[in-house]
N, C-alpha and C positions, 0 to 999 in steps of 0.2 A: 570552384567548380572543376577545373582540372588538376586540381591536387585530387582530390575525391575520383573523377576517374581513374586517375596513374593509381592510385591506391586499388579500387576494383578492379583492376588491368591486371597488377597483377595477384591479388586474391588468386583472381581466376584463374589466369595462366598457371600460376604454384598448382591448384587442386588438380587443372587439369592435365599436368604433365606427370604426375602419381598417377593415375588415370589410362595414359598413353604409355605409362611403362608396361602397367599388367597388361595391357591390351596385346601388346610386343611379347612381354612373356610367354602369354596364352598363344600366344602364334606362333613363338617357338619350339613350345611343348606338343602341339597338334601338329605340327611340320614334320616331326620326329618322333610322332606316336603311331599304332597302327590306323589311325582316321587320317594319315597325312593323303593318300586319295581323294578320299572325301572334302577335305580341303582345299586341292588342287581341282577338282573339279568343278566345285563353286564357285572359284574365282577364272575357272574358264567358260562357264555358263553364258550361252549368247543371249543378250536381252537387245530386243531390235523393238525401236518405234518409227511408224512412220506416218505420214499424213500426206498424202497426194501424193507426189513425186517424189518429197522429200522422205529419206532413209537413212535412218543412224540406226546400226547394227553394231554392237560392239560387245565384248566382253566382259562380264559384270567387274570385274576388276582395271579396266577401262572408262567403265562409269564413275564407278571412284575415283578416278585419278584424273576425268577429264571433267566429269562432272560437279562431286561433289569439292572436290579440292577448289575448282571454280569457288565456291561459296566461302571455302576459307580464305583464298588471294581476293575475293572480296572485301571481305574483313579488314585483310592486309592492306587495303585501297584504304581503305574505310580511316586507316590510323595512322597512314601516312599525311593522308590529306590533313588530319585535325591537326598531328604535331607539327605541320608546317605553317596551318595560317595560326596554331594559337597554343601550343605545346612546346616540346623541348627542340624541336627544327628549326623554329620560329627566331630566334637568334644564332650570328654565326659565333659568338663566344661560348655559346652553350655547345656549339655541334663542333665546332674544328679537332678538341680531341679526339673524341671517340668516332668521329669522320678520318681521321686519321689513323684511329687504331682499327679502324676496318677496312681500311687500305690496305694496308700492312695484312691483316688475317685475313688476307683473299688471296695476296699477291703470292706469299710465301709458298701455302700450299700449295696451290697449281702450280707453281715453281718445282715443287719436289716433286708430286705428282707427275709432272711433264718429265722431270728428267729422269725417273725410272722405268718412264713407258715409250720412251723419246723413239723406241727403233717398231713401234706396234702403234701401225695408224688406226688401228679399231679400238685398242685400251686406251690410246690418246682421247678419243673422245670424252670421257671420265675427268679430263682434268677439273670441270669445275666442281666434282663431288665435294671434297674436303673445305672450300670455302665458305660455306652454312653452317648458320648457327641456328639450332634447338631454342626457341626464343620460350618453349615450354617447359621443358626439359632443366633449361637453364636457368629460369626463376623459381622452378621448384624446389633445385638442387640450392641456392641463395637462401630462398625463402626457412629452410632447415634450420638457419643460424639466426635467427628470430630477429630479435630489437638488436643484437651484436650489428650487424652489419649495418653502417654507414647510409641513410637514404641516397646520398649522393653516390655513391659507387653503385646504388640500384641503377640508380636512373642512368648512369655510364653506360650500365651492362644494357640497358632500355635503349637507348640510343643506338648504342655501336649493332645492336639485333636488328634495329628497323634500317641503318643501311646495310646490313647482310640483306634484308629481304629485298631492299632496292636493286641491290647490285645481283641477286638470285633473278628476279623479274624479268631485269635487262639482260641476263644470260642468257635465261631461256629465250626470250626474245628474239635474239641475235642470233644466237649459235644451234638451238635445238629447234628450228622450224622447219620443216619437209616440204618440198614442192609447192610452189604457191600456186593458189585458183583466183586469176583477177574478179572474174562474176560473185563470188564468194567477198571476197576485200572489197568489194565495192558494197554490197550490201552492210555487210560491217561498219563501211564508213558509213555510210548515208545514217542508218542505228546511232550511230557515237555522234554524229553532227547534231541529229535532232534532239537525243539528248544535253549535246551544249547548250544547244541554244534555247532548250527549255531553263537550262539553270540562266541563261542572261535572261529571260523572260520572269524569273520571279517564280517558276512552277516549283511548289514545295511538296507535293503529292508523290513520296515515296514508293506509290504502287506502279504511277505511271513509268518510272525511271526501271524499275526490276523488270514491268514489260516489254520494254526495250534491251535491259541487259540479258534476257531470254533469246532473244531474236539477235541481238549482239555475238551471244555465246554459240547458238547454230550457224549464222555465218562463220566465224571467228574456225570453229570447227573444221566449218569444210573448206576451210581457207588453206589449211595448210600450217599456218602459225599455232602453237599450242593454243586449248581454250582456256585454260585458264586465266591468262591475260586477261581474257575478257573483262572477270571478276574485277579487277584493278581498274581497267578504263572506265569501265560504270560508273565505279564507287567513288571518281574523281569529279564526277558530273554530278555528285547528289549533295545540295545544298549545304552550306555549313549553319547558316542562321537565315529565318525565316524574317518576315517583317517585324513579328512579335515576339522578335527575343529567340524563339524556342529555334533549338537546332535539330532538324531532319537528319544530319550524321549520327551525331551523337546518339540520338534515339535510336537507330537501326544498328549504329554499333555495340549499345548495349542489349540488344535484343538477339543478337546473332551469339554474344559472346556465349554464352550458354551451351547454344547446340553445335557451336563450331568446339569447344574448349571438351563435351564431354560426351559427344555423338559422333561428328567428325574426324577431327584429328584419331580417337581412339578407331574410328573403323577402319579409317585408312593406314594405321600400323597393325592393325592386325591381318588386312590384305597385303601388306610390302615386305611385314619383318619373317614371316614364316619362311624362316633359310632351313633347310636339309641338312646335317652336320654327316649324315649317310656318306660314306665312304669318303672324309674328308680326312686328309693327310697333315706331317708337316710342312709339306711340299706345297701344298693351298695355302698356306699363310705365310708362307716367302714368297707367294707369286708376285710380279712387280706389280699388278693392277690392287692386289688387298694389301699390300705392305704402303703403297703408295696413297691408298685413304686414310691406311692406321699412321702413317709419319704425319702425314697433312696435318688430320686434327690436330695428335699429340703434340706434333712437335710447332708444324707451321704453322700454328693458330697462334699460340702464345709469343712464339718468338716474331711470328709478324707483326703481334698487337702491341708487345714492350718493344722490340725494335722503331718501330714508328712515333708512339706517345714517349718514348724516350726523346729521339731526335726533334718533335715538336717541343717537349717541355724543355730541354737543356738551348734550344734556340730561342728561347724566349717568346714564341706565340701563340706557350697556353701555361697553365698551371695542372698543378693534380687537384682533382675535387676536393673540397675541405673535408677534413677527417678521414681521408686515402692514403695507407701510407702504400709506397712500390709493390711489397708481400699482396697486400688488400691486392693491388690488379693486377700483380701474377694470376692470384688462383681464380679471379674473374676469367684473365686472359685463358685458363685452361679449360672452363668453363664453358668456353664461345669453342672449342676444341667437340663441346656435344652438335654432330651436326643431323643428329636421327631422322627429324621428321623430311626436312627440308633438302638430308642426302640423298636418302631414299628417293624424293621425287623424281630428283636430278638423274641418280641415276639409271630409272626406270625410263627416262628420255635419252639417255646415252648411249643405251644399248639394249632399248625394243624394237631394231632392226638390224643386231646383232647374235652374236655368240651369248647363249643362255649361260656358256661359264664365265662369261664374263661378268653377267650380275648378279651371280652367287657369287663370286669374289668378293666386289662390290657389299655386297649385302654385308659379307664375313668381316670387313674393313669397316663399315661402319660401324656395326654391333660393337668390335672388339675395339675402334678408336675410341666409339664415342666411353664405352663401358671406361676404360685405362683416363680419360682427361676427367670424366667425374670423378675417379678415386682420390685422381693426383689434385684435383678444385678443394676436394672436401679436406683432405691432408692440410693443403697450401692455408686455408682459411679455417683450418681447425687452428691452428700453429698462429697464425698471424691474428684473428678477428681475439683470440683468449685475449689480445693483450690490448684492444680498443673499449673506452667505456662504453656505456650503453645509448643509446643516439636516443636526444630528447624527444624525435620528431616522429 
């Protein structure tokens, strides 16, 4: 049963990062066509709901990012939870590597990052851009080299992306939450409580959990903390296995993958990626805030993730996955160097109460990191995968 998921995980995720690329293209093309007005002005569109008292006004490109994205960190709740009680989290022999090599691919970047921005306390914000990984994007790009590539180096690159997402979570979390409203956090809490303790009660009613993570997500909102979170706390309260076997996660996780993998993810690169290239110099691509995402991925992704799975393997408390050889998780490590979806988010909370050049920078940094670690991934594993046989599994 969860071979067969890992398997449909990522089907999916491969078709739908092909998917997310044109979505991105088409948003580049329109950004720098004569419709880029028309563009900007949709995704400045106020759509307001409200019901009594309560008023959420917000900009259709705010819906997306607080809304819809909710439904994907959903998901992301959804597949955290499974691989810890009964997936690849589930043993620490199985996660210490690539727990390790995503220490390393966080630490690195924001390391460079910080220290090109070290004298600009507004571009500082951005350090955590370069630290995400493209968990789409990056099985897509895998998935090209068919049967060649190693299951076991999948499942690495599986791994080391689900704690990018953890440690993304926890970022935002911490670092990118605005002025807190305790009336707000209290309603939230009381939401996520009764939710708990619906799951210690045995409740397996998947619709009653989403009504709650509704009213979770409007607190959560006017709380001050990102909403997305929200998505995640919910999806931790929704059953793993019922009395009779059947499991409530599972089923909502394969029900969501669909429209998260090819309605989703693709709408919300086509609202983040539409950068302007309109009066852009060489002087924008040396600036320390875009040079500082294009090193991160490029550089500090890889070198943090063999830096680290180096010093774990050579100390003896882990191995390389069988049929790995070092080349194999270079160009994985360049790989995790795509941080598109997951940079963007980041840095649309970095600096939505900032300098708009500052994430056009941003924007130009990701595009052009992530674009340079795919070329250097497909090179790295074009060269190295020719000379692995072809995996039975």
């Amino acid at each position: 049963m969860v071979a067969g998921a890992l398997r449909e995980f990522l089907h999916l995720e491969s078709a739908g990062g092909i998917l997310l690329m044109i979505s991105a293209v088409i948003a580049m093309v329109v950004a720098n066509s004569p419709w880029s007005g028309l563009y900007d002005s949709l995704l400045d569109t106020t759509v307001a709901l409200q019901v009594g008292a309560l008023d959420i006004n917000k900009p259709l490109l705010l819906w997306i990012n607080d809304g819809l994205m909710a439904i994907f960190f959903f998901l992301i709740g959804l597949e955290i939870k499974r691989e810890i009680l009964e997936g690849e989290l589930s043993s620490f022999s199985q996660v210490v590597l690539p727990g390790m090599g995503a220490i390393g691919g966080m630490l690195v970047p924001a390391g460079i990052y910080a220290w090109l921005n070290w004298s600009d306390p507004i571009a500082l914000d951005g350090w955590a851009i370069p630290v995400a990984t493209d968990i789409a994007f990056a099985l897509a790009l895998l998935g090209a080299f068919g049967s060649r590539v190693p299951t076991t180096l999948k499942v690495f690159l599986l791994t080391l992306a689900i704690f990018d997402d953890l440690a993304a979570i926890a970022i935002i979390a911490v670092f990118y939450s605005a002025d807190l409203s305790l009336s707000a956090l209290l309603t939230g809490a009381a939401a996520l409580s009764i939710a708990a303790l619906m799951n210690r009660l045995g409740v397996t009613r998947t619709s009653a959990y989403i009504l709650l993570g509704i009213v979770l997500w409007v607190a959560v909102l006017k709380s001050g903390v990102h909403a997305t979170l929200a998505g995640v706390m919910i999806a931790f309260c929704i059953p793993m296995r019922s009395p009779d076997g059947r499991s409530p996660l599972q089923d909502l996780e394969h029900d969501l993958h669909g429209p998260v993998a090819f309605a989703i993810l693709p709408i919300f690169a086509f609202a983040n990626a539409g950068l302007s290239l309109s009066g852009m110099s060489v002087q924008d691509l040396l600036h320390p805030v875009t040079m500082g995402v294009v090193l991160g991925l490029v550089a500090g992704k890889p070198i943090g993730i063999m830096l680290f799975v180096g010093i774990t393997v050579l100390s003896g408390f882990a191995q390389l996955p069988k049929g790995v050889s070092w080349m194999n998780l270079l160009g994985v490590a360049c790989i995790c160097g795509i941080g598109f979806t997951m940079s963007l988010f980041i840095a649309g909370l970095a600096f939505e109460h900032g300098s708009g050049d500052y994430f056009a920078g941003d924007r130009l940094g990701i595009v052009l990191g992530s674009l340079i670690s795919a070329v250097l991934a497909f090179l790295i594993l074009q060269f190295s995968l020719a000379r692995q046989p072809a995996d039975p599994a």
